[in-house]
C-alpha positions in Angstrom: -104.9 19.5 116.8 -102.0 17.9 114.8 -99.7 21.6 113.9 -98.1 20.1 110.9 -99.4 20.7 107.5 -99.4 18.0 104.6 -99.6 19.4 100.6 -101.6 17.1 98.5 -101.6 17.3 94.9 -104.6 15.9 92.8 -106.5 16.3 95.9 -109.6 17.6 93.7 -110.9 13.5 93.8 -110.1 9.7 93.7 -107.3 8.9 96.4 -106.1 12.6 96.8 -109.6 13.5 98.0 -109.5 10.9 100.2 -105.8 11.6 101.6 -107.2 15.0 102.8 -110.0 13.9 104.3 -107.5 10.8 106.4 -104.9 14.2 107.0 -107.6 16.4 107.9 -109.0 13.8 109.9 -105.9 13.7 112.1 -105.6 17.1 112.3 -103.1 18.0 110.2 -103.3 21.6 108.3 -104.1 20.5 104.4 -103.0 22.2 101.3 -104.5 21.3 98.3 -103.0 20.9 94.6 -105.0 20.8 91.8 -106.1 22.5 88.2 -109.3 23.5 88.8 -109.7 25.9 91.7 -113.6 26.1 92.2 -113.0 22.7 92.8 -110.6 22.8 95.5 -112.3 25.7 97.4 -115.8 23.7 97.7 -113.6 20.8 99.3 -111.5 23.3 101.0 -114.7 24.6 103.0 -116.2 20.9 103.7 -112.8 19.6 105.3 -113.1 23.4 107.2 -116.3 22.2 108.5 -116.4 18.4 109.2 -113.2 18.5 110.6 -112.7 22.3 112.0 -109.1 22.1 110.6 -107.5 24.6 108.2 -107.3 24.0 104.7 -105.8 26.0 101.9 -106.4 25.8 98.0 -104.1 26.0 95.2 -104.9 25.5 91.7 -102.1 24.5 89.3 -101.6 22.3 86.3 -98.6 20.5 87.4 -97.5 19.2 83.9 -96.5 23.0 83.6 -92.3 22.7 83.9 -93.4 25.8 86.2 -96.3 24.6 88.3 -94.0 22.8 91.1 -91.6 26.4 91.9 -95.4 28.3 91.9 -97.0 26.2 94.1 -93.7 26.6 96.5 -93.7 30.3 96.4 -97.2 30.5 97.1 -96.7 28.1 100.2 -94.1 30.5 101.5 -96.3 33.6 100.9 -98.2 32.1 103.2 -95.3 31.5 105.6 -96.4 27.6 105.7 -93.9 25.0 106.0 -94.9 21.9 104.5 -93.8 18.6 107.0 -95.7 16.2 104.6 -94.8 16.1 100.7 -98.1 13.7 99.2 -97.0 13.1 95.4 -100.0 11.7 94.5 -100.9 13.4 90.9 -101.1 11.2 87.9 -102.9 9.7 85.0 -102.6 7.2 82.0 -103.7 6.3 78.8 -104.9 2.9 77.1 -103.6 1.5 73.9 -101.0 0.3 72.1 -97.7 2.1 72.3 -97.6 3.1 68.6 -101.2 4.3 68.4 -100.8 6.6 71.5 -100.2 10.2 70.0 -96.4 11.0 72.0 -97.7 14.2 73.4 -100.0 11.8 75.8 -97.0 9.5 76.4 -95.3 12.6 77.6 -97.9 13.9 79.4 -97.8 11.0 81.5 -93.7 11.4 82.2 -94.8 15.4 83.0 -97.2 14.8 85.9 -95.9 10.9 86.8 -92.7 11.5 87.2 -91.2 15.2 86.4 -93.7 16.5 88.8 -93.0 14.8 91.5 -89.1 14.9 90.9 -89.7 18.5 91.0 -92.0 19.5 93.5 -89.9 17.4 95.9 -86.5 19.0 95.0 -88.2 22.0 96.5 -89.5 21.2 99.5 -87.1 17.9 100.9 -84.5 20.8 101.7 -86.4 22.7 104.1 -87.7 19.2 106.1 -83.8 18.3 105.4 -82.8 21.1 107.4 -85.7 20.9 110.2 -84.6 17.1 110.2 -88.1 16.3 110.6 -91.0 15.4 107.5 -92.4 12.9 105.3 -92.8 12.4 101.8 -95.6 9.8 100.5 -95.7 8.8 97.0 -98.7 7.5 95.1 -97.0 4.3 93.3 -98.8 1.7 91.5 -98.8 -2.5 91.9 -98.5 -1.2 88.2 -94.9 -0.3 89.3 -93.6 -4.3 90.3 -94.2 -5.4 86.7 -94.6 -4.4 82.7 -98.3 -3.6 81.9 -99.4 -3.6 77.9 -101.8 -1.4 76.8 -100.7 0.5 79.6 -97.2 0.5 79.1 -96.0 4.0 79.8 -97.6 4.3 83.0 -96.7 1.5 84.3 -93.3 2.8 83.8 -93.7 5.7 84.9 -94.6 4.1 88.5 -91.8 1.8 88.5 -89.7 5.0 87.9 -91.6 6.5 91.7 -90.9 2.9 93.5 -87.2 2.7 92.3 -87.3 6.6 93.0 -88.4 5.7 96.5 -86.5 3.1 98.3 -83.1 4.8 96.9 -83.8 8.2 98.7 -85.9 6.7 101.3 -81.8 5.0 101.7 -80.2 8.4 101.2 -82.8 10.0 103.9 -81.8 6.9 106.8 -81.0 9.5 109.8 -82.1 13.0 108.3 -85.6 12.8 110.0 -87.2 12.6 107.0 -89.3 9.2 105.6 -90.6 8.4 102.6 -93.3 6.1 101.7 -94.7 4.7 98.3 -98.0 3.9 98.3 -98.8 1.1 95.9 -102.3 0.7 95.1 -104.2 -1.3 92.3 -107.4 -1.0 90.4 -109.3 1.9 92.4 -112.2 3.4 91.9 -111.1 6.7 91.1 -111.6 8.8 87.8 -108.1 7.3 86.7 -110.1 4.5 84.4 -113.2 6.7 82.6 -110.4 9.5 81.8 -107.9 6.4 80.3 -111.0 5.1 78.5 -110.8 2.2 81.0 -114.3 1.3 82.7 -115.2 -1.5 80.3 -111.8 -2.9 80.8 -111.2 -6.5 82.7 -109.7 -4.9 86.4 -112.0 -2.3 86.9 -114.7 -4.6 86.7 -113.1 -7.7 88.8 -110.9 -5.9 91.2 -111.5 -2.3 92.6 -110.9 -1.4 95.8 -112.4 2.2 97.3 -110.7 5.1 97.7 -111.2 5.6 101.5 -109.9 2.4 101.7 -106.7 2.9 100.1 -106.2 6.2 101.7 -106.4 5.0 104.8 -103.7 2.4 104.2 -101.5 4.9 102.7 -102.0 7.5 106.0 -101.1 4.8 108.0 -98.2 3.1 106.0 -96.8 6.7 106.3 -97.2 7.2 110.2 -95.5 4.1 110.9 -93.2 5.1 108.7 -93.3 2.0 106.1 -91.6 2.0 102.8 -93.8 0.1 100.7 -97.6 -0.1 101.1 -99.6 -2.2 99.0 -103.5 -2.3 100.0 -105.6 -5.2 99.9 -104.9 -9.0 100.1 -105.5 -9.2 96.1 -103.1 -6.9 95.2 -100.3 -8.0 98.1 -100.6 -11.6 95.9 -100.6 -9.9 92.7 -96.9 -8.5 93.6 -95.6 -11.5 95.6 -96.2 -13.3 92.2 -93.4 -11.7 90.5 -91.4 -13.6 92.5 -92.6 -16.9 90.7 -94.0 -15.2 87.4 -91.5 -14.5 84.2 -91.7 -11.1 83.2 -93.4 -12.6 80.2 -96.0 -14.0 82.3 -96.7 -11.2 84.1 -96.6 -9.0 81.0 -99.6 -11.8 79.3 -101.3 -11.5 82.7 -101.5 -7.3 82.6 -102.8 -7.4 78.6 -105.8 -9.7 79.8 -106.4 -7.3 82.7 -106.7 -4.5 80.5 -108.5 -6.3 77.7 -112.2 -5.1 77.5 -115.1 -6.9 78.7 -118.4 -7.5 76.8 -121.0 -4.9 77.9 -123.3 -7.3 78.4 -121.0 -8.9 81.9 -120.1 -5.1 82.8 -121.3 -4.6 86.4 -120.0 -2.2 88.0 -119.5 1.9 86.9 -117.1 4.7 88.5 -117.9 6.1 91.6 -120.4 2.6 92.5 -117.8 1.7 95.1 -116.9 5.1 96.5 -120.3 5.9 97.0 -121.3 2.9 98.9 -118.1 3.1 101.1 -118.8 6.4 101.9 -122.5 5.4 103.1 -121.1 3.2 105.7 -118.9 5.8 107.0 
């Protein structure tokens, strides 16, 4: 049994879900963050059971300025001290900048970016002072270049990669490591709440959650800065070394352009599913 204990926030499905199952797997003690708590105790009790570890629910909407310091408290009410920070909450929308109402815009900056700025304020100190943790950060490929349509999110990842490799430069000898995990299209409830299944990616290009959890588990045991799943989406970033930013901006709007409904073959959860069959 693996003693140390790993928060995970938007740990209710998609990648989240699947990073508590890979922690849990391990051994580690899971706490997880969500909005929805009837949620998190039905997944609470089936990582109890398949992996006879402990797990522990909280449910908070973390685009609350206030969610971050009440999910601390409660983690020291319960005398825990988390050794592994997983930032992985966040969402977009599709559209055109100027048709986006700003409240979803900001939404996106709450949970994307003030989230994690905050949750990790509170509890990098106490890893700081045990000069021992790890912090993983759900990214995005998104991150490496400018996305239209999708424009604020893919901002608001290049804001957690930048984020990343300068305190992953201030933390060089604390104890403490930080990794970005970088995924691309996923099959995750990221694209039918962004009004995204129809759209070009999530029909060419979707890797499974398990599959990009397990990457990301891994990145962060060996302690990797950057981890970027899948042989598609490792060429999709080494491009930008070729691409103009123009290029890669004209390359993004065809991605999330829609496809006819007619060559639409694949729906959320069709991957997730199947992978979890083989398992």
């Amino acid at each position: 049994m693996n003693p140390s204990i790993a928060l995970i926030t938007g740990a209710s499905s998609g990648i989240g879900l699947h990073l508590a199952h890979q922690f849990a797997a391990h051994g580690h003690r899971v706490i997880l963050v969500a909005p929805v708590l009837a949620e998190l105790e039905r997944i609470e009790k089936d990582l109890t059971d398949t992996y006879l570890t402990e797990a522990f629910s909280i449910a908070a909407d973390l685009e609350q300025p206030d969610s971050a310091q009440r999910v601390f408290d409660e983690v020291r009410a319960l005398n825990f001290d988390v050794d592994i920070l997983v930032n992985n909450a966040g969402h977009g929308f599709r559209g055109k900048f100027w048709e986006i109402p700003i409240e979803k815009d900001l939404s996106i900056v709450r949970l994307n970016i003030e989230a994690v700025l905050r949750l990790t304020k509170l509890f990098l100190p106490p890893m700081l002072e045990r000069r021992q943790g790890h912090i993983l950060n759900t990214a995005s490929v998104a991150g490496f270049e400018p996305g239209p349509l999708l424009n604020v999110y893919h901002a608001s990842k290049a804001f957690v990669l930048s984020w990343s490799e300068a305190l992953a430069t201030e933390l060089k000898g604390s104890g403490v490591s930080v990794t970005a995990l970088c995924p691309g299209p996923t099959d995750t409830d990221f694209f039918p709440k962004a009004g995204m299944e129809g759209v070009r990616g999530f029909q060419q290009n979707v890797m499974a959650p398990q599959d990009v959890a397990k990457a990301g588990y891994d990145g962060m045991v060996n302690k990797e800065l950057f981890v970027v799943p899948g042989a598609m989406n490792k060429a999709l970033v080494a491009a930008r070394r070729v691409l103009s930013e123009s290029a890669q901006a004209a390359m993004n709007e065809k991605f999330y352009e829609e496809v006819p409904p007619d060559q639409r073959k694949r729906k959320r959860g069709d991957l997730e599913f199947a992978t979890a069959e083989k398992l």
